[in-house]
Structures are given as C-alpha cells and as structure tokens.
N, CA, C and O atoms as a GROMACS GRO file, in nm:
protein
  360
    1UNK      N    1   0.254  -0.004   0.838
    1UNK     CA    2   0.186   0.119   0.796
    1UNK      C    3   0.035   0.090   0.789
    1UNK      O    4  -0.021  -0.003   0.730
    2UNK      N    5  -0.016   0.190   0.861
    2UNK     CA    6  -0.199   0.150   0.851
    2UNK      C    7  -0.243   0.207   0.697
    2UNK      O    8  -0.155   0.256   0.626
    3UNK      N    9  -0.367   0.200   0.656
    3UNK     CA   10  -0.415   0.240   0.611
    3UNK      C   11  -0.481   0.370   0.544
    3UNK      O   12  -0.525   0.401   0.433
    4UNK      N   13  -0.463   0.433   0.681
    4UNK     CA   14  -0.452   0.622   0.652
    4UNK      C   15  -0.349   0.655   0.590
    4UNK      O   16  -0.355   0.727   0.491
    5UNK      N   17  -0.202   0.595   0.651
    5UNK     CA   18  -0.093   0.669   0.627
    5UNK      C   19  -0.084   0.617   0.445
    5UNK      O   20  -0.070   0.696   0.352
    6UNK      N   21  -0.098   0.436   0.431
    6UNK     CA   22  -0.049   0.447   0.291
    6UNK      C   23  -0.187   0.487   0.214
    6UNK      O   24  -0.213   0.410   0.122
    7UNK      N   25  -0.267   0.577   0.230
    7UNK     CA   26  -0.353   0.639   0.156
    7UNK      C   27  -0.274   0.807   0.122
    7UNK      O   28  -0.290   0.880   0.023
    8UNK      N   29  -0.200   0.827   0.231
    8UNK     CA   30  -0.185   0.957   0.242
    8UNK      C   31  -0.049   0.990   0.176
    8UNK      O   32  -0.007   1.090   0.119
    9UNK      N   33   0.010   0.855   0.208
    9UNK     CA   34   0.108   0.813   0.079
    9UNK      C   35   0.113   0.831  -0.033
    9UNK      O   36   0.196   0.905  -0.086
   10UNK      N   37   0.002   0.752  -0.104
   10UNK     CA   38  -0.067   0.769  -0.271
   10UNK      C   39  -0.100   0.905  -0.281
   10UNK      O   40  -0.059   0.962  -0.382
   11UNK      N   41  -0.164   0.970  -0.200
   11UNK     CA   42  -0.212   1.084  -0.231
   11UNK      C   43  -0.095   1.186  -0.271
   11UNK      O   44  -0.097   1.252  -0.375
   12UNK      N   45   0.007   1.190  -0.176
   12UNK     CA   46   0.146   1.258  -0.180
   12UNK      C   47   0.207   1.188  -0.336
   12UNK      O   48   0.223   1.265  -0.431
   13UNK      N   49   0.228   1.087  -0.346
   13UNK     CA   50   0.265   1.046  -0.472
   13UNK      C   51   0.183   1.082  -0.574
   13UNK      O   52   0.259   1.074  -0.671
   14UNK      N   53   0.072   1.117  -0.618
   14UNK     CA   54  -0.081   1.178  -0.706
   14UNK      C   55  -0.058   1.319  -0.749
   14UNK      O   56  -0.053   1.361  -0.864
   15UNK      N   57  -0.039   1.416  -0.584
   15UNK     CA   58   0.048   1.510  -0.598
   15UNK      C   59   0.143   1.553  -0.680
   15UNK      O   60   0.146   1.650  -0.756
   16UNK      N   61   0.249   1.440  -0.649
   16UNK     CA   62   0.384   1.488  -0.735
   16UNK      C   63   0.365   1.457  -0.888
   16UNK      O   64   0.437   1.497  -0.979
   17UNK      N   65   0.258   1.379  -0.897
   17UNK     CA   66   0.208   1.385  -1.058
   17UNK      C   67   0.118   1.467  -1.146
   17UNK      O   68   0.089   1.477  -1.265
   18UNK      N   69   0.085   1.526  -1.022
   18UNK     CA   70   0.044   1.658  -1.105
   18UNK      C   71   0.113   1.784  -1.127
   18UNK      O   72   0.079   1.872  -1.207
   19UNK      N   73   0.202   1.784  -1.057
   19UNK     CA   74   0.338   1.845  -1.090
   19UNK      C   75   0.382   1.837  -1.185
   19UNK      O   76   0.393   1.933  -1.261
   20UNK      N   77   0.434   1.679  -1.220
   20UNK     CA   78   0.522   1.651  -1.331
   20UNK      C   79   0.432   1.682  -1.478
   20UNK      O   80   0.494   1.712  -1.580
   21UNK      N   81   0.308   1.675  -1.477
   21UNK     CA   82   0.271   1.726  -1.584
   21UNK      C   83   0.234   1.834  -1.615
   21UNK      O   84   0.182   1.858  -1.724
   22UNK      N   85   0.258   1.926  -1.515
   22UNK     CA   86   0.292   2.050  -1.560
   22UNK      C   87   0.408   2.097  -1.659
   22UNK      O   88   0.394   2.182  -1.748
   23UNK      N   89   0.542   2.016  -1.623
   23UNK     CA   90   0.657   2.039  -1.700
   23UNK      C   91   0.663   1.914  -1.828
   23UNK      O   92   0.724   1.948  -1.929
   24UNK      N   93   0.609   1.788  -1.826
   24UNK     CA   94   0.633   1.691  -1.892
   24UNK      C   95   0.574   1.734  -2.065
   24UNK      O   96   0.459   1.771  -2.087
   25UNK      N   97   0.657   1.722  -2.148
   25UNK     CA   98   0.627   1.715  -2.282
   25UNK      C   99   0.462   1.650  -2.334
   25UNK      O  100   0.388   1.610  -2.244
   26UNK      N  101   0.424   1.645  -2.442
   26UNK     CA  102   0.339   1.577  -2.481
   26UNK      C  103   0.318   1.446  -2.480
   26UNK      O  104   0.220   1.389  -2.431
   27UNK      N  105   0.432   1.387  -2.549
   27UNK     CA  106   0.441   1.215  -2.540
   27UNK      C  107   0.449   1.198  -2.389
   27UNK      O  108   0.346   1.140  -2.355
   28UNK      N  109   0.516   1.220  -2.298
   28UNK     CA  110   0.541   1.208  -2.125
   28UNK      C  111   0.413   1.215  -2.019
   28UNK      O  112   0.396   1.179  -1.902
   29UNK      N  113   0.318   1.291  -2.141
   29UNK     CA  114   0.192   1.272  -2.056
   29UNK      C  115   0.109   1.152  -2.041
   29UNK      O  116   0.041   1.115  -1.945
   30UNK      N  117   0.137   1.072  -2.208
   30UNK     CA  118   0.069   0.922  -2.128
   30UNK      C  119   0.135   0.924  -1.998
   30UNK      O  120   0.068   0.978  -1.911
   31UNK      N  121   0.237   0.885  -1.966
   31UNK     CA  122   0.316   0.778  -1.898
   31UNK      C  123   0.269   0.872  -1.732
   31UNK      O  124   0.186   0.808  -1.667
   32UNK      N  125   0.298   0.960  -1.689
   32UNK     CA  126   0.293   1.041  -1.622
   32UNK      C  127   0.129   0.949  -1.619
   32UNK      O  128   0.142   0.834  -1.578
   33UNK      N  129   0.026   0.976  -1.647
   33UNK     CA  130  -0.158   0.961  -1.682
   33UNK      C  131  -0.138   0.793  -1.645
   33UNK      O  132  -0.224   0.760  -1.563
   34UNK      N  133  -0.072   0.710  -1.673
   34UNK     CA  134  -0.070   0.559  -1.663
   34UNK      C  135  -0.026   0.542  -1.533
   34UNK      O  136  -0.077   0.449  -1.471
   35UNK      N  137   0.080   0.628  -1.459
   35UNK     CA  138   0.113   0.660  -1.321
   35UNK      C  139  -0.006   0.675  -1.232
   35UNK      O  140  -0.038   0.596  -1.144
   36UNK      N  141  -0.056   0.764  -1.260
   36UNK     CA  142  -0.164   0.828  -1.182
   36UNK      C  143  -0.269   0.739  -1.178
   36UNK      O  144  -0.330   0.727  -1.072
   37UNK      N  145  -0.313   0.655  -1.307
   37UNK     CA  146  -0.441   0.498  -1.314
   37UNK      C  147  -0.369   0.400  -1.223
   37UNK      O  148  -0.428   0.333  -1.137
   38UNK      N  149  -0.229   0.394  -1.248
   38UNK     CA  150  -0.160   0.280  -1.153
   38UNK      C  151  -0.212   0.338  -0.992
   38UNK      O  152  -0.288   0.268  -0.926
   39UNK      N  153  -0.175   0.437  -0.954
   39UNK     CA  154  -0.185   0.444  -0.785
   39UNK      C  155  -0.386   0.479  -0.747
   39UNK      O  156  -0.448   0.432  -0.652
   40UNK      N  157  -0.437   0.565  -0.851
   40UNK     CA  158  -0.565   0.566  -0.790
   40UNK      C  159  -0.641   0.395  -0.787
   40UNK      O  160  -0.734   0.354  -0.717
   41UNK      N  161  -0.561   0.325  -0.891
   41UNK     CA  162  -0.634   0.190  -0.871
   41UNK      C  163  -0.599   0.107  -0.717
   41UNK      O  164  -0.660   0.019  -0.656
   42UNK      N  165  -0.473   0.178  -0.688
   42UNK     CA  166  -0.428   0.130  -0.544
   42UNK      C  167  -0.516   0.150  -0.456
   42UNK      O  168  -0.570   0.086  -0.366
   43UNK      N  169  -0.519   0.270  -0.510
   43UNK     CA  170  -0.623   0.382  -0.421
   43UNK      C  171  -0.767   0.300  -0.355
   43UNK      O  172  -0.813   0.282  -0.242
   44UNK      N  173  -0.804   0.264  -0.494
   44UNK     CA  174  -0.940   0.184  -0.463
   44UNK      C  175  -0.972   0.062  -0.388
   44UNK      O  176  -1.070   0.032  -0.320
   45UNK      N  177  -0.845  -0.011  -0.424
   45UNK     CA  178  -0.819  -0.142  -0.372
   45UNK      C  179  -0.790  -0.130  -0.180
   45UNK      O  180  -0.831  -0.207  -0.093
   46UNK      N  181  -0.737  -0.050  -0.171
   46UNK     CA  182  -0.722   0.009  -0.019
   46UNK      C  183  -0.884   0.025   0.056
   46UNK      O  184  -0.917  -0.022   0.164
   47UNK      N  185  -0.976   0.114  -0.049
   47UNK     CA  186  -1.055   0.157  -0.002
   47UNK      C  187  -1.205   0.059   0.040
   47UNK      O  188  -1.295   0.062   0.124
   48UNK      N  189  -1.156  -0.039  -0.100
   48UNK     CA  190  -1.270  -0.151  -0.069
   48UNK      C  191  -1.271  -0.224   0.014
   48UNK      O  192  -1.361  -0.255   0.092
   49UNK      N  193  -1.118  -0.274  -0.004
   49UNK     CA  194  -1.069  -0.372   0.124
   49UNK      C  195  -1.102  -0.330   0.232
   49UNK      O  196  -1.150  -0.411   0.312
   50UNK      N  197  -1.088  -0.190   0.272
   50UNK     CA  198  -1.163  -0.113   0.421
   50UNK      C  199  -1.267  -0.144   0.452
   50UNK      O  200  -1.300  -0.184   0.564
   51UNK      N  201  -1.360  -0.125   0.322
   51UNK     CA  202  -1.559  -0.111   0.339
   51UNK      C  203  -1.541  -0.281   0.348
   51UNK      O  204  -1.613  -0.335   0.432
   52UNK      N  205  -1.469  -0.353   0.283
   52UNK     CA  206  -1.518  -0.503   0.360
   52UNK      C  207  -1.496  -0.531   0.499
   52UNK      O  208  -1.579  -0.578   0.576
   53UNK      N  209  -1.361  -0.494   0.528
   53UNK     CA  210  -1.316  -0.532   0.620
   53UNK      C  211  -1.461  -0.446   0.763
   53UNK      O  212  -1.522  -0.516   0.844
   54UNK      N  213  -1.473  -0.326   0.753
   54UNK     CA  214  -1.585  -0.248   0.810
   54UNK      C  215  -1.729  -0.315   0.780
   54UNK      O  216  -1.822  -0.291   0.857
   55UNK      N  217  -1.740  -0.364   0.714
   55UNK     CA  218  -1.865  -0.475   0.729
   55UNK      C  219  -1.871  -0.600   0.766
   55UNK      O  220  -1.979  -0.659   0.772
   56UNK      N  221  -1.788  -0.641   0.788
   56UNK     CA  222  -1.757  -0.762   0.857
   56UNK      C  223  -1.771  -0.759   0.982
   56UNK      O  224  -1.843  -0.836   1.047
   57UNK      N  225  -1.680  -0.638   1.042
   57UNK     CA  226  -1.656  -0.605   1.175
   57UNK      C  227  -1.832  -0.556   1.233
   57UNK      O  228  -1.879  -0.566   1.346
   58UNK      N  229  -1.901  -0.502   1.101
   58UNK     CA  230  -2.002  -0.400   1.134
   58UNK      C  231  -2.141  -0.581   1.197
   58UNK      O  232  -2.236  -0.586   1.275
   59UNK      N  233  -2.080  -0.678   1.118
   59UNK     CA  234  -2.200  -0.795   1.110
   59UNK      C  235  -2.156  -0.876   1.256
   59UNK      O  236  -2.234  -0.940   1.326
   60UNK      N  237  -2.055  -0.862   1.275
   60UNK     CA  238  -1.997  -0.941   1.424
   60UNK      C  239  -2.052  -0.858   1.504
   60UNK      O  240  -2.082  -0.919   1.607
   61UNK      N  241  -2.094  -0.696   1.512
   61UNK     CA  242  -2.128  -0.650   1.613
   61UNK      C  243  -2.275  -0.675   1.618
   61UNK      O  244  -2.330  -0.692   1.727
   62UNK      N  245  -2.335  -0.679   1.521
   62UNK     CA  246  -2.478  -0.708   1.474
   62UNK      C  247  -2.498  -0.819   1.592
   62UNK      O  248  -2.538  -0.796   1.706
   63UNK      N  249  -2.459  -0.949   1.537
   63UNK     CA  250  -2.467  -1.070   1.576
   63UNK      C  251  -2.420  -1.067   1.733
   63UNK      O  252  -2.470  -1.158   1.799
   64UNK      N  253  -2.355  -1.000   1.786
   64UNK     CA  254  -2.327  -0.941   1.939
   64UNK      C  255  -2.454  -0.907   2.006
   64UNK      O  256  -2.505  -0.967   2.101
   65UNK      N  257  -2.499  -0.799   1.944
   65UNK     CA  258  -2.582  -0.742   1.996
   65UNK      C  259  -2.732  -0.806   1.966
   65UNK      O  260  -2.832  -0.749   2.010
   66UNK      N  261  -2.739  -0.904   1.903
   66UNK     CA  262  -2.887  -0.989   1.893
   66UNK      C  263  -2.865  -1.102   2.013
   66UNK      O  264  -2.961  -1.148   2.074
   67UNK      N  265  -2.746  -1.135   2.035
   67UNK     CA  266  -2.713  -1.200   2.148
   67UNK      C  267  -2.770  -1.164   2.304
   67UNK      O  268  -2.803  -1.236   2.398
   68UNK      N  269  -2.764  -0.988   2.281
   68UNK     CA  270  -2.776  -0.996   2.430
   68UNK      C  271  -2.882  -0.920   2.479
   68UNK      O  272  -2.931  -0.834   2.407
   69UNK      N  273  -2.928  -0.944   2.607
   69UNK     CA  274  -3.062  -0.967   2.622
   69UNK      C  275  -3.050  -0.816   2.750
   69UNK      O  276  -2.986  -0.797   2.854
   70UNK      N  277  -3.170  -0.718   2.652
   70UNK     CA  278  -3.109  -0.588   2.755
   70UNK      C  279  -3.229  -0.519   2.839
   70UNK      O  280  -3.244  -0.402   2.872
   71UNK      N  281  -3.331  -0.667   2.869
   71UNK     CA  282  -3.502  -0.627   2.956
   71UNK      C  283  -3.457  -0.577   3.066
   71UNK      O  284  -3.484  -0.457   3.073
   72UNK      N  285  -3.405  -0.613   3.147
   72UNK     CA  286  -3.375  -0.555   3.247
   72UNK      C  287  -3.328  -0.417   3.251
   72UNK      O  288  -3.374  -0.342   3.338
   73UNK      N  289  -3.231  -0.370   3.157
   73UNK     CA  290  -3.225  -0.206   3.107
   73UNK      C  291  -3.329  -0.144   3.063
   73UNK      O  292  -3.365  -0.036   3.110
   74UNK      N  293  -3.396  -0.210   2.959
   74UNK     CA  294  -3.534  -0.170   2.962
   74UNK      C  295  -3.612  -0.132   3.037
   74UNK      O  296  -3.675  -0.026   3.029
   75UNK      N  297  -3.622  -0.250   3.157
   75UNK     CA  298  -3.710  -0.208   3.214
   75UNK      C  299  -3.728  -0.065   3.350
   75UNK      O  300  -3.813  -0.009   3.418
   76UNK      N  301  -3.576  -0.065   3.320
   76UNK     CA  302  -3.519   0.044   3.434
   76UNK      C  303  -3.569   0.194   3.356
   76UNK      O  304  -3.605   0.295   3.416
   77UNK      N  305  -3.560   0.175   3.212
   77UNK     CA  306  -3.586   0.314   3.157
   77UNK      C  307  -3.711   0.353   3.147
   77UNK      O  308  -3.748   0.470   3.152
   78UNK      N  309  -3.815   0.210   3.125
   78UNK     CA  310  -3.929   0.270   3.133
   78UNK      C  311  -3.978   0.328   3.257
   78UNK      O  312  -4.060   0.420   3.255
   79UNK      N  313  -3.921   0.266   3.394
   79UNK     CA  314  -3.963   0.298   3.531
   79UNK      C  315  -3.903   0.470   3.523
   79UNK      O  316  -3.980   0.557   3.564
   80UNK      N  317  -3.758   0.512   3.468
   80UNK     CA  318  -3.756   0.641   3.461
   80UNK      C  319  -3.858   0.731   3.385
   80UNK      O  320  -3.901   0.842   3.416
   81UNK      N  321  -3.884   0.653   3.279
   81UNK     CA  322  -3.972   0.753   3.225
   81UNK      C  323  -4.143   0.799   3.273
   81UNK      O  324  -4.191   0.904   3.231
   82UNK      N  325  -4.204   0.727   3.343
   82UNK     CA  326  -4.302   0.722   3.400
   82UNK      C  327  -4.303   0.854   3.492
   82UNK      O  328  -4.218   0.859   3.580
   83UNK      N  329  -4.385   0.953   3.480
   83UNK     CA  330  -4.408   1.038   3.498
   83UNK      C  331  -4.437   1.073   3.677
   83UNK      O  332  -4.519   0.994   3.724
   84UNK      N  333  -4.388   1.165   3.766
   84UNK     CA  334  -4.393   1.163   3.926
   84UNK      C  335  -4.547   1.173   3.948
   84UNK      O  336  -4.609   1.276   3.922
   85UNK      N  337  -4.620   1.026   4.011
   85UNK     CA  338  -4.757   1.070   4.050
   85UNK      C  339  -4.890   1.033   3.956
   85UNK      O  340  -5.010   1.058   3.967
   86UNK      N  341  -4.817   0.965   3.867
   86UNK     CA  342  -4.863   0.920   3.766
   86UNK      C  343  -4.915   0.752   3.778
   86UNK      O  344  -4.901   0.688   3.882
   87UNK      N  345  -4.963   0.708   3.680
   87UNK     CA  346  -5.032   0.509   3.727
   87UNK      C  347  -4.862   0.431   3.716
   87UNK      O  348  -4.796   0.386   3.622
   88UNK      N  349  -4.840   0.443   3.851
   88UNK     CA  350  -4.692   0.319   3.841
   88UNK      C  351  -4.573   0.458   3.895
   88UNK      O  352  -4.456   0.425   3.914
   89UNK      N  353  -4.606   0.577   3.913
   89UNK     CA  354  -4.499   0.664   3.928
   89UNK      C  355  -4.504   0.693   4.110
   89UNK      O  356  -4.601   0.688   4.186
   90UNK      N  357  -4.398   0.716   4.130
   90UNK     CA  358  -4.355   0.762   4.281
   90UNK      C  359  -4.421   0.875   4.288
   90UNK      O  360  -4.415   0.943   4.390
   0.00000   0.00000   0.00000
C-alpha cells in the first residue's frame, strides 16, 4: 500500500470517528478523542516521513544537476535569441 492510499485509509477511519461521536455517551468520548490522537499522529508520521523522503530525493537531483554541464545548450539559446540582422544575427 503506498502512501496516498494508507493516508486515505486514516482519513476513512477519522471519518468513522466522527460518526461515533455523534452517538457515543459522555465518558465514550475520551476514548473515541484518544482514537482520533492515535491515527492523526499516524497521520503525521506518514506525512513527515514523505517531506524527508522528498528532500532527499529533491538533494540527489540538486547534486545531478550541478554535475552537468549545459554550455553547449546555452549556447544554442543564446544564438536563438539574437535578434534577425542584428550584431551576430542571420
């Protein structure tokens, strides 16, 4: 199961707890409320683990792209941009 789905999971389970305290007695609402801290803490733990895992991935591309050497593309765009008739233009 990826990550969307067991988010979408918790969420469906969050759901049905706000349900239940619609009908749940007074005392039933801790427990029902300790439910709901249990899965949004899941919640979070899912979500951080993502933003690391997405910065990690985000610093390998970093480090990719300082690697590679793109003058030659460069230099093709500046030759496009140079104006028809112009100093250096066709």
């Amino acid at each position: 199961m990826n990550n969307i789905e067991s988010l979408a999971e918790r969420l469906a389970e969050l759901e049905k707890l706000v349900e239940e305290l619609e009908d749940v007695s007074g005392s039933g609402v801790v427990d029902v409320l300790d439910q709901a801290v249990a899965l949004l803490k899941d919640v979070n733990a899912h979500i951080e683990a993502g933003l690391l895992e997405s910065e990690g991935e985000a610093q390998q591309l970093d480090d990719l792209l300082k690697k590679a050497d793109f003058g030659l593309f460069d230099a093709a765009l500046k030759e496009l941009e140079r104006p028809p008739g112009g100093p250096g233009g066709g």
